[in-house]
Structure formats: structure tokens, C-alpha cells
C-alpha positions, 0 to 999 in steps of 0.5 A, a space after each residue: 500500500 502506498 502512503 495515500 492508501 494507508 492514511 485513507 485506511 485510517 481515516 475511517 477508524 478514526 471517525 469511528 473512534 471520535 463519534 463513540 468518544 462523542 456518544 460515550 462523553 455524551 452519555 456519561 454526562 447524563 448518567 453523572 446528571 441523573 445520579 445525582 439527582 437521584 441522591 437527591 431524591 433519597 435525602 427527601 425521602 421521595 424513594 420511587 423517584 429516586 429509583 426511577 432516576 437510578 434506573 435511568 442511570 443504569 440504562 444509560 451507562 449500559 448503552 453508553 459501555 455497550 457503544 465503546 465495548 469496540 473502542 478500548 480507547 473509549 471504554 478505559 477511558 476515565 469519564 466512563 468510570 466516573 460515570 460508572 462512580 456516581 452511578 455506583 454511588 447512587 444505587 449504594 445510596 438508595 439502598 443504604 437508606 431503605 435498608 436494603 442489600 447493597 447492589 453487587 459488581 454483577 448487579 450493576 454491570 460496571 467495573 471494579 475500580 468503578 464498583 469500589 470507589 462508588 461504594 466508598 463515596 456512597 457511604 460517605 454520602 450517606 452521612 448526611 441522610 444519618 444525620 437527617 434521622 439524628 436531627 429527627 430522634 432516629 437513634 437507632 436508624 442512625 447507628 444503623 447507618 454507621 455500622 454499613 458505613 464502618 462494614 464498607 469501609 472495613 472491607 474496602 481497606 482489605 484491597 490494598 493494591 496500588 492506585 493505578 490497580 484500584 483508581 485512587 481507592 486509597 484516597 477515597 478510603 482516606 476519605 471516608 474513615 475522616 467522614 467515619 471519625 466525625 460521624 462516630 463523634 456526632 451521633 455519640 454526642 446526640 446519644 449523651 444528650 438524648 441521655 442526659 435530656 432523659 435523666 432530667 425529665 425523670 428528675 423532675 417528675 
């Protein structure tokens, strides 16, 4: 082949490289949008709004690595598994506050570095749903809260690989134990007082 036939040859790969880099940013962008907004949802508590808008999100990260699974350029590409993240966060979040089992690697589809970060920002974010149920007298809901934030981080330690194995999980776990620490120290707070306001009342009956 001439140098005309090989730059020719290329050239179409290439446009099909930048409209699935395209779709996939497109998507991404919609998939970090709508798990947001389905967080969002949880902390009012409006749960079937929460969970359409994670469906949503779910769907559209499907389509989004279904479009790159041809282009390895694209679909290891870093905007993708952001996008997996907050969608990861998103379902972990939804279900940590209905009490419900957290949702697996399978059953999200997404990957591992993805999966494991996306748990460790989920129970950082729902410190402040716990805080919520503090605020209203929900002691026990609360330290329930605590105990799946503490389980998850317990175990998302035990990965000790190197960030480029993990993606930064050390950072997120970093993170998570100062949001653990202050939580501890907040609801331990609540319990003295909840104690002392209850030993004041009996004293004065």
C-alpha cells in the first residue's frame, strides 16, 4: 500500500473512534446528571423517584459501555468510570437508606475500580441522610447507618493494591474513615444528650 492508501485506511477508524468518544462523553454526562439527582431524591425521602432516576442511570451507562465495548480507547477511558462512580454511588445510596442489600459488581454491570470507589463515596454520602434521622430522634436508624458505613469501609481497606490497580481507592478510603471519625463523634454526642435530656425529665417528675 502506498502512503495515500494507508492514511485513507485510517481515516475511517478514526471517525469511528471520535463519534463513540462523542456518544460515550455524551452519555456519561447524563448518567453523572441523573445520579445525582437521584441522591437527591433519597435525602427527601421521595424513594420511587429516586429509583426511577437510578434506573435511568443504569440504562444509560449500559448503552453508553455497550457503544465503546469496540473502542478500548473509549471504554478505559476515565469519564466512563466516573460515570460508572456516581452511578455506583447512587444505587449504594438508595439502598443504604431503605435498608436494603447493597447492589453487587454483577448487579450493576460496571467495573471494579468503578464498583469500589462508588461504594466508598456512597457511604460517605450517606452521612448526611444519618444525620437527617439524628436531627429527627432516629437513634437507632442512625447507628444503623454507621455500622454499613464502618462494614464498607472495613472491607474496602482489605484491597490494598496500588492506585493505578484500584483508581485512587486509597484516597477515597482516606476519605471516608475522616467522614467515619466525625460521624462516630456526632451521633455519640446526640446519644449523651438524648441521655442526659432523659435523666432530667425523670428528675423532675
Amino acid at each position: 500500500m502506498t502512503w495515500d492508501e494507508i492514511v485513507e485506511s485510517i481515516r475511517p477508524r478514526i471517525d469511528q473512534i471520535h463519534a463513540a468518544r462523542e456518544g460515550a462523553l455524551s452519555a456519561s454526562r447524563q448518567v453523572i446528571q441523573t445520579s445525582s439527582k437521584s441522591i437527591r431524591h433519597v435525602h427527601r425521602r421521595q424513594y420511587p423517584e429516586a429509583e426511577a432516576l437510578l434506573a435511568q442511570a443504569r440504562e444509560l451507562a449500559r448503552v453508553a459501555r455497550e457503544k465503546s465495548v469496540d473502542h478500548p480507547e473509549v471504554l478505559y477511558a476515565g469519564y466512563l468510570q466516573d460515570a460508572e462512580k456516581e452511578m455506583v454511588e447512587a444505587a449504594a445510596v438508595v439502598a443504604m437508606a431503605q435498608n436494603r442489600p447493597l447492589p453487587s459488581i454483577d448487579d450493576l454491570g460496571v467495573q471494579v475500580t468503578s464498583y469500589l470507589n462508588g461504594m466508598g463515596e456512597a457511604a460517605s454520602e450517606i452521612r448526611r441522610f444519618l444525620l437527617d434521622e439524628m436531627r429527627a430522634g432516629n437513634i437507632v436508624e442512625a447507628e444503623r447507618l454507621l455500622v454499613s458505613m464502618e462494614t464498607i469501609y472495613d472491607d474496602l481497606i482489605t484491597f490494598d493494591y496500588p492506585d493505578g490497580v484500584t483508581g485512587g481507592l486509597r484516597r477515597t478510603c482516606d476519605a471516608l474513615r475522616a467522614v467515619i471519625e466525625r460521624t462516630r463523634s456526632d451521633l455519640t454526642m446526640s446519644v449523651m444528650q438524648r441521655k442526659l435530656i432523659d435523666r432530667l425529665e425523670q428528675n423532675g417528675q
